[in-house]
RODO-2510 file (C-alpha; in nm, 4 decimals, decimal comma):
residues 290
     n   res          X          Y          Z
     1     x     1,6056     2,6634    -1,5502
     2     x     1,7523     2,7984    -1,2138
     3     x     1,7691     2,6089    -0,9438
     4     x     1,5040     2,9073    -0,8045
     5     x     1,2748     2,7858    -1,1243
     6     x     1,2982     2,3830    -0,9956
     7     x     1,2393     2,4264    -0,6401
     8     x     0,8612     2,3944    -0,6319
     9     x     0,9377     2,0362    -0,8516
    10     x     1,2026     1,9344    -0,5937
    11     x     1,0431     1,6106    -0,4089
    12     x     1,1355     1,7683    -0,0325
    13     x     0,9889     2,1105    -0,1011
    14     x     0,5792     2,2267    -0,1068
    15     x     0,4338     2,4185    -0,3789
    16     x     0,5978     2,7550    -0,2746
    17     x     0,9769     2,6066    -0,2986
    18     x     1,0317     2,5819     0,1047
    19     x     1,1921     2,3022     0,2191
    20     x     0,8915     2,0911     0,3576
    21     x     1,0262     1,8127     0,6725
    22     x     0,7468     1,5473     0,6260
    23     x     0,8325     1,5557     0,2606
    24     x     1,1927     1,5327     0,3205
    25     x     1,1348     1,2425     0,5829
    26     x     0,8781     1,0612     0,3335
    27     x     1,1426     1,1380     0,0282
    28     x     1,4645     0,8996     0,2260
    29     x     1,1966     0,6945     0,3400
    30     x     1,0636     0,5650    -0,0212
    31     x     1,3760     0,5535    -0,1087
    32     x     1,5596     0,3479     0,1404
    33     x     1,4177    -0,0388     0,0848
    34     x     1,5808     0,0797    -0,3451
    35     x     1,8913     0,1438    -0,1927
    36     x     1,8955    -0,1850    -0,0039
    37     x     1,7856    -0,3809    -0,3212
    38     x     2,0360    -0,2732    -0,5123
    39     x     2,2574    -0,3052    -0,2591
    40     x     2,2060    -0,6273    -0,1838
    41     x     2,2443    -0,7071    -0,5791
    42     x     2,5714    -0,5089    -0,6171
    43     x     2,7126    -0,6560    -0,2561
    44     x     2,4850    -0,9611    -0,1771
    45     x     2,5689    -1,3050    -0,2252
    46     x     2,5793    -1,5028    -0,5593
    47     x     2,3287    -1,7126    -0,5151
    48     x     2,1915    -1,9665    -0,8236
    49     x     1,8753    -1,7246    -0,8739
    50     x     2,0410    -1,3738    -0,8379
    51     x     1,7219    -1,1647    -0,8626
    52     x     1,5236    -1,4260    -0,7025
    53     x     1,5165    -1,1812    -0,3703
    54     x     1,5513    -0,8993    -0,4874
    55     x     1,2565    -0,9444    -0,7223
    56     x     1,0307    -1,0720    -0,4292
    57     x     1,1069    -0,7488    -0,1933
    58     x     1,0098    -0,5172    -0,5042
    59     x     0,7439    -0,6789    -0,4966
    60     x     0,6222    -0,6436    -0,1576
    61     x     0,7438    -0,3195    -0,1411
    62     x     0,5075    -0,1893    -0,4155
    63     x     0,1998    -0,4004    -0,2457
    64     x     0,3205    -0,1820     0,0896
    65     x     0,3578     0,1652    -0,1000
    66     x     0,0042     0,0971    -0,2315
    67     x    -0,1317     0,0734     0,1493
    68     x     0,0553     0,3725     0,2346
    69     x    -0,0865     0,5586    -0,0238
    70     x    -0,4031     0,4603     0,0381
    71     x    -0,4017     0,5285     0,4040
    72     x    -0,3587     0,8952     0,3228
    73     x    -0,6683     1,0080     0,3254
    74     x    -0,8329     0,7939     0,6140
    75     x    -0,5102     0,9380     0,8186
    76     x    -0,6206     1,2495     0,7628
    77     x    -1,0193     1,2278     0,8461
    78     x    -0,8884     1,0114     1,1301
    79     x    -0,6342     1,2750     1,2941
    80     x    -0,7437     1,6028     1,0889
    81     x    -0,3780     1,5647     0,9541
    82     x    -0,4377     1,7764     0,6501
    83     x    -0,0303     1,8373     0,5617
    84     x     0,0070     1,4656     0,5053
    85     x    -0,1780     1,5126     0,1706
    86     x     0,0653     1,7099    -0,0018
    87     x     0,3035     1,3901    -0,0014
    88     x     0,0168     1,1641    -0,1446
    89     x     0,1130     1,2061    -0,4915
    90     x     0,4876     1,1756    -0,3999
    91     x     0,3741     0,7797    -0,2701
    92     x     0,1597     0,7487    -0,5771
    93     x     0,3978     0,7619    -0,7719
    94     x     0,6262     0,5690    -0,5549
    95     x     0,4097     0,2596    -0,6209
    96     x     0,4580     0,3010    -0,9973
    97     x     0,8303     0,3185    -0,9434
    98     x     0,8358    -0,0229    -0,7304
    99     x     0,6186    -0,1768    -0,9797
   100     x     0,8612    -0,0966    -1,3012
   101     x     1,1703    -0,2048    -1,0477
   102     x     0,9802    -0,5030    -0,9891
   103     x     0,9766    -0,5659    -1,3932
   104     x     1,3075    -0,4408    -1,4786
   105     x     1,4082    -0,7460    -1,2247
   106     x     1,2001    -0,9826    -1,3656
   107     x     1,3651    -0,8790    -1,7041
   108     x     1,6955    -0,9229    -1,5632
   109     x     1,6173    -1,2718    -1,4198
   110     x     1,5327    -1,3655    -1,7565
   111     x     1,8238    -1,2235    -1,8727
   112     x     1,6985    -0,9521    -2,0633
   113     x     1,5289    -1,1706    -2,2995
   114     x     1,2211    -0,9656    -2,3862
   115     x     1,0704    -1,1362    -2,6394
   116     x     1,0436    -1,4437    -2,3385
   117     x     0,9627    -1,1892    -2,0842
   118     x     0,6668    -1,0883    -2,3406
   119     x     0,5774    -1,4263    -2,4187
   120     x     0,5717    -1,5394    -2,0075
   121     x     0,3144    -1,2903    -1,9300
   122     x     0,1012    -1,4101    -2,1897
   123     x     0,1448    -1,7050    -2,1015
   124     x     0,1514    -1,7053    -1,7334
   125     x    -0,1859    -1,5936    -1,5614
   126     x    -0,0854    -1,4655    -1,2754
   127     x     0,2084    -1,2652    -1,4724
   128     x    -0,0746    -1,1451    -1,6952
   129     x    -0,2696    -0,9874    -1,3833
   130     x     0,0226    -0,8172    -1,2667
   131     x     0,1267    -0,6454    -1,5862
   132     x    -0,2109    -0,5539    -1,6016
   133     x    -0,2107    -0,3563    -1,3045
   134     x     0,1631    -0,2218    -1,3962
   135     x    -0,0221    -0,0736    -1,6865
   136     x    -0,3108     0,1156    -1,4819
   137     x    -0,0724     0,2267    -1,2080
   138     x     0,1281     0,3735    -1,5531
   139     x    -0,1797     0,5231    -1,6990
   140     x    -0,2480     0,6934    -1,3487
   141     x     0,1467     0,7734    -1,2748
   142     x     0,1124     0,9505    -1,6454
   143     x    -0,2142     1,1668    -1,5420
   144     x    -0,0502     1,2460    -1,2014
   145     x     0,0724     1,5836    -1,3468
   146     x    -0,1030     1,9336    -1,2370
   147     x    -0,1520     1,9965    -1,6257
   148     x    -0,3095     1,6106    -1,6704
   149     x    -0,5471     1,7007    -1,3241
   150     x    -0,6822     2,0459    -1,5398
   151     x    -0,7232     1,8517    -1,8524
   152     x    -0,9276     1,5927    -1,7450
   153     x    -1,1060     1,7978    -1,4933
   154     x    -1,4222     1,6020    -1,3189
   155     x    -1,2578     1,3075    -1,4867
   156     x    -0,9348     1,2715    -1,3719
   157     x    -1,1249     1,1627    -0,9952
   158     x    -1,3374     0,9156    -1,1574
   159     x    -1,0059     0,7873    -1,3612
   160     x    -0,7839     0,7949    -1,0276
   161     x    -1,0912     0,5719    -0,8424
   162     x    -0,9446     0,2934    -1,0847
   163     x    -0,6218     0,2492    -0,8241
   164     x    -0,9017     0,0396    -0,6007
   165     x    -0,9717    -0,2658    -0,8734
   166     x    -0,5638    -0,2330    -0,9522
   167     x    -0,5033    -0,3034    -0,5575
   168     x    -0,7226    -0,5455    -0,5814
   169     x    -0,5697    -0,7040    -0,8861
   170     x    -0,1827    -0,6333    -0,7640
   171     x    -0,3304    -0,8678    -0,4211
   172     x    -0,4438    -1,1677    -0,6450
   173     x    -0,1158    -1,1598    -0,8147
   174     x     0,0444    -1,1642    -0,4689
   175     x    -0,1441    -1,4468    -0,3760
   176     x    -0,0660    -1,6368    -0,6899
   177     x     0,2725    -1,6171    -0,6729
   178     x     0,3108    -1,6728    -0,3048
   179     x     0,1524    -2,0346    -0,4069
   180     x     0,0935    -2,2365    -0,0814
   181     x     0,2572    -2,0141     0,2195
   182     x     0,0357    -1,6936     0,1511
   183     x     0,0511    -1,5305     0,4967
   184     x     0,1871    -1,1735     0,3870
   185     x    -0,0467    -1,1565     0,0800
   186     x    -0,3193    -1,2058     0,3305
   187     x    -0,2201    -0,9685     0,5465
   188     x    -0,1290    -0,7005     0,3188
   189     x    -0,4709    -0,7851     0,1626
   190     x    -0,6741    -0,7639     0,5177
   191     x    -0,4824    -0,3963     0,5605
   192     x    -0,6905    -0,3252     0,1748
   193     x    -0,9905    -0,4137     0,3064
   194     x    -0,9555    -0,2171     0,6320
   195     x    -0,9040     0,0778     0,4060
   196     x    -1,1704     0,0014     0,2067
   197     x    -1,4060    -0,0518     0,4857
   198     x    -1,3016     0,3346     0,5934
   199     x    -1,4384     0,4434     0,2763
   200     x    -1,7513     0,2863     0,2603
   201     x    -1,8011     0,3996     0,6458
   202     x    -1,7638     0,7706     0,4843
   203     x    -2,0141     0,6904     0,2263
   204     x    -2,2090     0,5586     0,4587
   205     x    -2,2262     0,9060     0,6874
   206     x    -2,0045     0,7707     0,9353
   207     x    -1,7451     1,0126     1,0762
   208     x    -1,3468     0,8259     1,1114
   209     x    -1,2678     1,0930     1,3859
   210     x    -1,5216     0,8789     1,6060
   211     x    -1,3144     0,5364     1,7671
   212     x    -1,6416     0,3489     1,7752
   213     x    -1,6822     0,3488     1,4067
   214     x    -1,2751     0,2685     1,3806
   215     x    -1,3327    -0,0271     1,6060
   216     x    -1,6757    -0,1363     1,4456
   217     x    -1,4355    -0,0990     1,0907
   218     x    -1,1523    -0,3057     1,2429
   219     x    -1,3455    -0,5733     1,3631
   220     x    -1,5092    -0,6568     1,0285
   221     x    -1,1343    -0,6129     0,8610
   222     x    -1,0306    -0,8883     1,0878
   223     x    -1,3383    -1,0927     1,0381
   224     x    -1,2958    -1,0213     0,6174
   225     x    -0,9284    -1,1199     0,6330
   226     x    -1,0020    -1,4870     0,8139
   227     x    -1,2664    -1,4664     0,5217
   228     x    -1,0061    -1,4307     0,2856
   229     x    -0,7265    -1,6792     0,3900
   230     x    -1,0425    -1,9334     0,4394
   231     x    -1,1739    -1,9068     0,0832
   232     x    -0,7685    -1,9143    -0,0416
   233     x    -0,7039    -2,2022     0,1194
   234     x    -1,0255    -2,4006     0,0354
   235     x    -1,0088    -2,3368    -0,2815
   236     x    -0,6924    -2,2857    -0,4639
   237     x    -0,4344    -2,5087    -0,2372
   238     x    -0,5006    -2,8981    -0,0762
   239     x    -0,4251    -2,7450     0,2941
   240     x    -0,7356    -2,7814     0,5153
   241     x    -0,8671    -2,4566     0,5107
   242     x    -1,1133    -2,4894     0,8524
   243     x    -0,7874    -2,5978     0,9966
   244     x    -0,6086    -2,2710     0,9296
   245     x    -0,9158    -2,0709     1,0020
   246     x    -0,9264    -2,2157     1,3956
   247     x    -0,5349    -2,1629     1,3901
   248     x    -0,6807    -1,7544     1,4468
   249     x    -0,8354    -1,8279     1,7463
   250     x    -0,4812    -2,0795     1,9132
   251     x    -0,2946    -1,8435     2,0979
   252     x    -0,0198    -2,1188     2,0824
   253     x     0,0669    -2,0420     1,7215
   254     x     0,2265    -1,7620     1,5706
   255     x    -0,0574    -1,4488     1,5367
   256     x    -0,2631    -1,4600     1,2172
   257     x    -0,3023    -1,2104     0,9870
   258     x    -0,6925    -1,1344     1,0427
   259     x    -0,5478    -1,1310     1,4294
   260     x    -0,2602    -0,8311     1,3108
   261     x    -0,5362    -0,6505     1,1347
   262     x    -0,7655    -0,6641     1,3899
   263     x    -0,4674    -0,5231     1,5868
   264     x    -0,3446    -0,2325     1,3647
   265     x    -0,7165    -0,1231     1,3065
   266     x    -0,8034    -0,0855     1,6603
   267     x    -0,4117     0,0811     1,7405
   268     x    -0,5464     0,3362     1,5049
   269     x    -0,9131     0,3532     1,7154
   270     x    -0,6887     0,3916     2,0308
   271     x    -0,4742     0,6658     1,9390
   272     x    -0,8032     0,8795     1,7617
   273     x    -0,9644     0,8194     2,0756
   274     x    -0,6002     0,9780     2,2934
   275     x    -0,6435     1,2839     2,0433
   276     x    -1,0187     1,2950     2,1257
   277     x    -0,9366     1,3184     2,4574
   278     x    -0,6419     1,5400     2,4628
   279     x    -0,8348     1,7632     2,2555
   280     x    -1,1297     1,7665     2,5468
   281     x    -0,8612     1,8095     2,7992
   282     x    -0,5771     2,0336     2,6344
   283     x    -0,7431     2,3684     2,6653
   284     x    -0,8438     2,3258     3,0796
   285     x    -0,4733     2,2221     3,1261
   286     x    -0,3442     2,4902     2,9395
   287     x    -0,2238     2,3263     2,6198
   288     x    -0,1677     2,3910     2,2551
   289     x    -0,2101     2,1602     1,9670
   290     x     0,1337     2,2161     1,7766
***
């Protein structure tokens, strides 16, 4: 093949072969927190666990891909941002990559003893749950392809609308290794529900362009996240759980996570309501929409 023939394949490119910006820009960006792993590995300091970082921040990284990915289409009923589709596949994908760089490390920890690396997620329930969800983010990476979408036809949608229970499952593995401090696991879980909550609000008839229904849909992520980080801490750790669950209503402690998602979802209510408005107001003053 020519370098005419793999154009359309190229990552930065759309379907035509012309060089596509947002792809481009998405492209580095996936790319960048690899490049500081391995960095850090090939320049970082010795330290007595080597991977022990390294491992963690693939981790979260493929936990924060998934959101991304996720957030596609709500971005788009939000903001009528249709072009941002074309680079969901591109994240899709992305989270499968994360999630095999997040084994290969655990592999290397174990110094590529495989037949230990086998038996310790056997063994090991919350390694279990996440190699189960490495394997469904596989089986979807592997029917990603235009030629796997025509195949399965109707089917391949009801197959993709499995990447919901394998968020969910990739969260509870988060939250099992993140043992007592489990403040990023439950904010990267109240960001799932906030999706999640988007959807049902479509299935529900509810339009996402409106910034009532984003503010109705952030207030009940922030109220599902407290949820959450309540139920954790009463019943898998010894912390007080109430005690924890008043802590998001002290303004002299560091901000919460049901408090950040509250936050993010109603950013996202503002700024549909500022294109609501400078869509009302753009054509008497004379503007364009780029």
């Amino acid at each position: 093949m020519d370098m005419m023939t793999l154009a359309p394949y190229a990552p930065w490119t759309d379907r035509r072969g012309n060089l596509s910006g947002l792809r481009l820009a998405v492209f580095i960006a996936v790319l960048l927190p690899a490049v500081q792993i391995f960095y850090s590995l090939a320049f970082g300091p010795v330290l007595p666990e080597p991977f022990e970082m390294e491992l963690h921040a693939s981790g979260d990284w493929t936990v924060r891909f998934l959101l991304v990915t996720l957030a596609v289409t709500p971005l788009r009923r939000i903001f009528s941002w249709n072009r941002i589709v074309g680079v969901r596949r591109m994240l899709g994908v992305t989270v499968l990559a994360y999630a095999l760089l997040h084994l290969g490390l655990y592999a290397a920890q174990e110094s590529w003893n495989l037949g230990k690396v086998v038996s310790e997620i056997v063994l090991r329930f919350y390694l279990t749950i996440g190699f189960v969800a490495l394997f469904g983010l596989a089986v979807l990476g592997a029917t990603s392809f235009d030629s796997a979408i025509r195949k399965l036809g109707r089917n391949w949608q009801r197959l993709h609308t499995l990447i919901y229970p394998i968020g969910g499952l990739m969260l509870f593995h988060f939250f099992l290794q993140s043992k007592s401090d489990v403040t990023q696991a439950t904010l990267m879980a109240g960001l799932f529900v906030l999706l999640m909550i988007y959807r049902l609000a479509v299935k529900a008839g509810f339009s996402l362009a409106n910034p009532l229904v984003l503010a109705v849909c952030a207030l009940l992520a922030a109220a599902g996240t407290a949820g959450i980080e309540f139920a954790w801490y009463a019943l898998a750790t010894g912390i007080p759980a109430d005690r924890v669950f008043q802590a998001n209503f002290a303004l002299s402690v560091a901000i919460r996570p049901a408090i950040w998602v509250g936050i993010i979802g109603l950013g996202v209510g503002v700024a549909a309501m500022v294109q609501w408005i400078g869509g009302l107001l753009g054509p008497k003053l004379g503007l364009k929409r780029a």
